[in-house]
N, C-alpha and C positions, 0 to 999 in steps of 0.2 A: 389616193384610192384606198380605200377599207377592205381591211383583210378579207371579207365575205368576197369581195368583188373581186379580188385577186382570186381568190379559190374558184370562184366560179368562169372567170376569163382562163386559168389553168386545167380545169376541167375542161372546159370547152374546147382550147388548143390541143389537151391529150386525149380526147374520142377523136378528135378530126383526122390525127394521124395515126391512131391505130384502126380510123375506117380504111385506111389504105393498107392497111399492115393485111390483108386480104389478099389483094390484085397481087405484091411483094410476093407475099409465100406463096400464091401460085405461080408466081414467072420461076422461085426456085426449084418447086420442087418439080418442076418439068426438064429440069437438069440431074437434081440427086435425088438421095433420098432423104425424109423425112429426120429421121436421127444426126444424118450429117449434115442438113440444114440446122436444126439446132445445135449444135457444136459448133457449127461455123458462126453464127447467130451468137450466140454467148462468148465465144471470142472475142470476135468484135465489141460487143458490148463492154467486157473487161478493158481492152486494150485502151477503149474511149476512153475509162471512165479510170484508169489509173493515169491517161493522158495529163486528164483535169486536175489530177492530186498534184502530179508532177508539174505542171505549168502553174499551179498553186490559182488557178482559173476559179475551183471553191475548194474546202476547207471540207477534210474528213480528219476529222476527232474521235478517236473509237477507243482510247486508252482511259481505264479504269471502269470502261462500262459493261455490263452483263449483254454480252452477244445473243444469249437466248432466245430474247425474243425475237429479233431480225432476221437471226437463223430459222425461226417458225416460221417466221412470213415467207423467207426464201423456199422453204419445203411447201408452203402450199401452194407459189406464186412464185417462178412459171413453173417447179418441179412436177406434183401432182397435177395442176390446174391444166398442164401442155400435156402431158398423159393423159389425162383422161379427154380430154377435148381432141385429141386427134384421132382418141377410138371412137369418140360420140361420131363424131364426124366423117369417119370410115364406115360407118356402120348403121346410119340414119338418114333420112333424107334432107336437104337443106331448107325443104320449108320444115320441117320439124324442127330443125337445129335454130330455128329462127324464132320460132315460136317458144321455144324452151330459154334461149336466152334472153327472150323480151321478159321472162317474170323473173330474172337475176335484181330485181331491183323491189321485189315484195320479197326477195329473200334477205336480202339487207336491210330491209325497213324494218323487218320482224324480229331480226338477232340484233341491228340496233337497239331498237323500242326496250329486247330483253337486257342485254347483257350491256349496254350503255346506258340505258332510260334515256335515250333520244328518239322519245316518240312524233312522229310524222302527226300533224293536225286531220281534220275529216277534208279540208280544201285540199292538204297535200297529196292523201291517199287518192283522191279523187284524181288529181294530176299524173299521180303514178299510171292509174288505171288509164287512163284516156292517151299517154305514153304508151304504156304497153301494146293497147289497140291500133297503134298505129303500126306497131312493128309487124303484129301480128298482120296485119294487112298485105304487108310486104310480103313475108311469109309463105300466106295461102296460095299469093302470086308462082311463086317458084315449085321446079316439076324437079324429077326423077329420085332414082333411090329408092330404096326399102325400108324401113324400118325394122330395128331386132330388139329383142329385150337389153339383149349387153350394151348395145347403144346409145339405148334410151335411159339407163343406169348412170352409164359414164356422161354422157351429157348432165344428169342431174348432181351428179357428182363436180363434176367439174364445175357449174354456176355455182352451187353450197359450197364449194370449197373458195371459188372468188368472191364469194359475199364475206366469208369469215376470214380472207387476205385484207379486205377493206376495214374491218373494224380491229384488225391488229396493227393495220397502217395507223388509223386512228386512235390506237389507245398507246401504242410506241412511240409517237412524234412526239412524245411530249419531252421525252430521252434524247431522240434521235431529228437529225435534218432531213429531209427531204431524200437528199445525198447521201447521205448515210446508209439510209434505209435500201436503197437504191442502190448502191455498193453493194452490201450484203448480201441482198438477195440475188443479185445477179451472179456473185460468187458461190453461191450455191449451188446456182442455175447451172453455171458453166464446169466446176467441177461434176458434179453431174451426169451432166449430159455427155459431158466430153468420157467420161470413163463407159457408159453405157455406150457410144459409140463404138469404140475398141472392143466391147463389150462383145457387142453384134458384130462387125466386119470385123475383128483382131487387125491382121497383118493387112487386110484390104481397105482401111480406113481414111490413112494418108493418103495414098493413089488416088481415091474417087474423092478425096478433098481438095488433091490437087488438079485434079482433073476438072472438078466443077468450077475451079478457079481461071478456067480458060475459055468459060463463056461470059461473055460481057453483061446479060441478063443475069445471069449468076451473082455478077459482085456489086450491080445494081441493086439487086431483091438483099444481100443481106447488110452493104451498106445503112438502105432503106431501115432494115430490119433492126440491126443493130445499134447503131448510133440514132436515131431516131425514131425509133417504137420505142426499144428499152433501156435507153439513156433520157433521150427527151422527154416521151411519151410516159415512161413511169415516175419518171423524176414530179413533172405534172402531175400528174395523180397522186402522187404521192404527198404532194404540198398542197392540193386542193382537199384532200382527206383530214390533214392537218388544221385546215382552216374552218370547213364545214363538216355537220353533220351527214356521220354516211349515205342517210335519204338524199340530202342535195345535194350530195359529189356523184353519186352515182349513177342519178337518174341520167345523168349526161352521155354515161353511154349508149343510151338511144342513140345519138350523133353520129356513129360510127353504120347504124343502118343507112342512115341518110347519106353518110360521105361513100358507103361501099356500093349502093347504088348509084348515087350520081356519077362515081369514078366508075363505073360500067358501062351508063350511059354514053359518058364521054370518051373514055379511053378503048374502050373495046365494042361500043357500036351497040351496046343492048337497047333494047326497045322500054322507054319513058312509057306509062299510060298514067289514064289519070286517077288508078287506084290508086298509083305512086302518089300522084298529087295529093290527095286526099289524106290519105295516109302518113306523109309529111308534115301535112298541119297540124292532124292530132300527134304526133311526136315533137313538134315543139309546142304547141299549146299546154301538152303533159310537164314538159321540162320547163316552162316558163310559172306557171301556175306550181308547183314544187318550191321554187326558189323566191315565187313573189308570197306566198301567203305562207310566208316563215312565221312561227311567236317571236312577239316582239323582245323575248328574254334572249333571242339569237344574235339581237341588232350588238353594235358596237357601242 
């Protein structure tokens, strides 16, 4: 199999599972809150992923190298990125938040093109767009909520800041593993968030940590959450960045409307229509047409 083809079967397995990483952070946080989900969340994350150093499962080498960069990645990805997307998200309606994240991938096309010279072809852009229509389709589907200015800020904030996590993924891997990178930031993540927790509850932090630890949904969502969003799921991404141009690792998270739909339809009873349908096809027709009419100076 050729590295593009890995990148892109890794891409595709890391939106699939952060399309679920959705249903997760809602089964928890109808237990805690929000701050001590993330802390609980990057816990686990860590605990996984020193597991793998120690089981020698893979290989972290981080001696003689400049952390700098990693540590960027980790401050924009999940630090900034989980702040500002969970005020977008408190403060905006979900077809907006929908609609706002489907053009995260004309923000990465346009800071690649610049600050890489990995410019996307007129077939690609074309694919983008026919991608994006289809989320936005999704979208329009969905009700409630208001919209506020601070909202609509932090939501733009937060995709700008996950477009330029994407091309530091990609301009660092050439230093750094997958793993590495993936280490790093999630030690960021969890120092963090974990101080910001005590932060907000002090003395009441432990308690409602331990406390949420006694519901079986609870350790479900950050199992889910932990060892497989941001172990699995970044590690993937993190190695399909490394292989492809950030236009075709990233178109893929379109995938995660499709997976967080379909996982609605299925697990909690939402209603299919056939805007979904429709909608569906232009989000992979978008992300198929991206990856097939690569320039051929891409091929191996």
């Amino acid at each position: 199999m050729k590295n593009e083809q890995k990148g892109m079967l890794a891409a595709s397995v890391a939106y699939i599972i952060f399309g679920f990483s959705y249903l997760f952070s809602k089964m928890a946080l109808e237990v805690t809150e929000p701050m001590i989900l993330l802390a609980s969340r990057f816990t686990v994350t860590l605990l996984v992923l020193n597991l793998l150093v120690v089981t020698r499962v893979l290989k972290l080498n981080l001696k003689g190298k400049s952390l700098a960069g990693p540590i960027l990645i980790g401050i924009l990805q999940p630090v900034l990125y989980f702040i500002f997307e969970n005020y977008g998200l408190k403060y905006t309606t979900t077809s907006f938040t929908g609609m706002i994240s489907s053009i995260s991938p004309i923000f990465t096309a346009v800071l690649g093109a610049v600050m890489l010279k990995e410019r996307p072809n007129v077939k690609q852009w074309i694919g983008i767009v026919v991608s994006i229509a289809g989320v936005m389709m999704v979208s329009l589907g969905s009700t409630g909520g208001q919209n506020t200015p601070i909202g609509c800020i932090c939501l733009l904030l937060a995709y700008f800041l996950g477009s330029f996590y994407s091309l530091m993924v990609r301009k660092f891997s050439r230093n750094f593993s997958a793993f590495e990178l993936t280490y790093v930031m999630f030690t960021v993540g969890f120092v963090f968030f974990t101080i910001l927790a005590f932060v907000q509850y002090g003395g009441g932090t432990l308690p409602m940590f331990t406390e949420a630890l006694t519901h079986g949904k609870f350790l479900i969502a950050i199992l889910y959450l932990g060892a497989g969003a941001s172990v699995g799921g970044y590690m993937l991404a993190n190695y399909s960045l490394a292989k492809l141009p950030v236009a075709r690792s990233t178109i893929f998270g379109n995938l995660s409307t499709v997976v967080s739909v379909l996982a609605g339809v299925v697990i909690m009873g939402d209603e299919f229509s056939w805007i979904s349908a429709v909608a569906f096809v232009l989000i992979m027709t978008g992300i198929w047409a991206v990856n097939r009419f690569r320039d051929e100076s891409e091929a191996e």
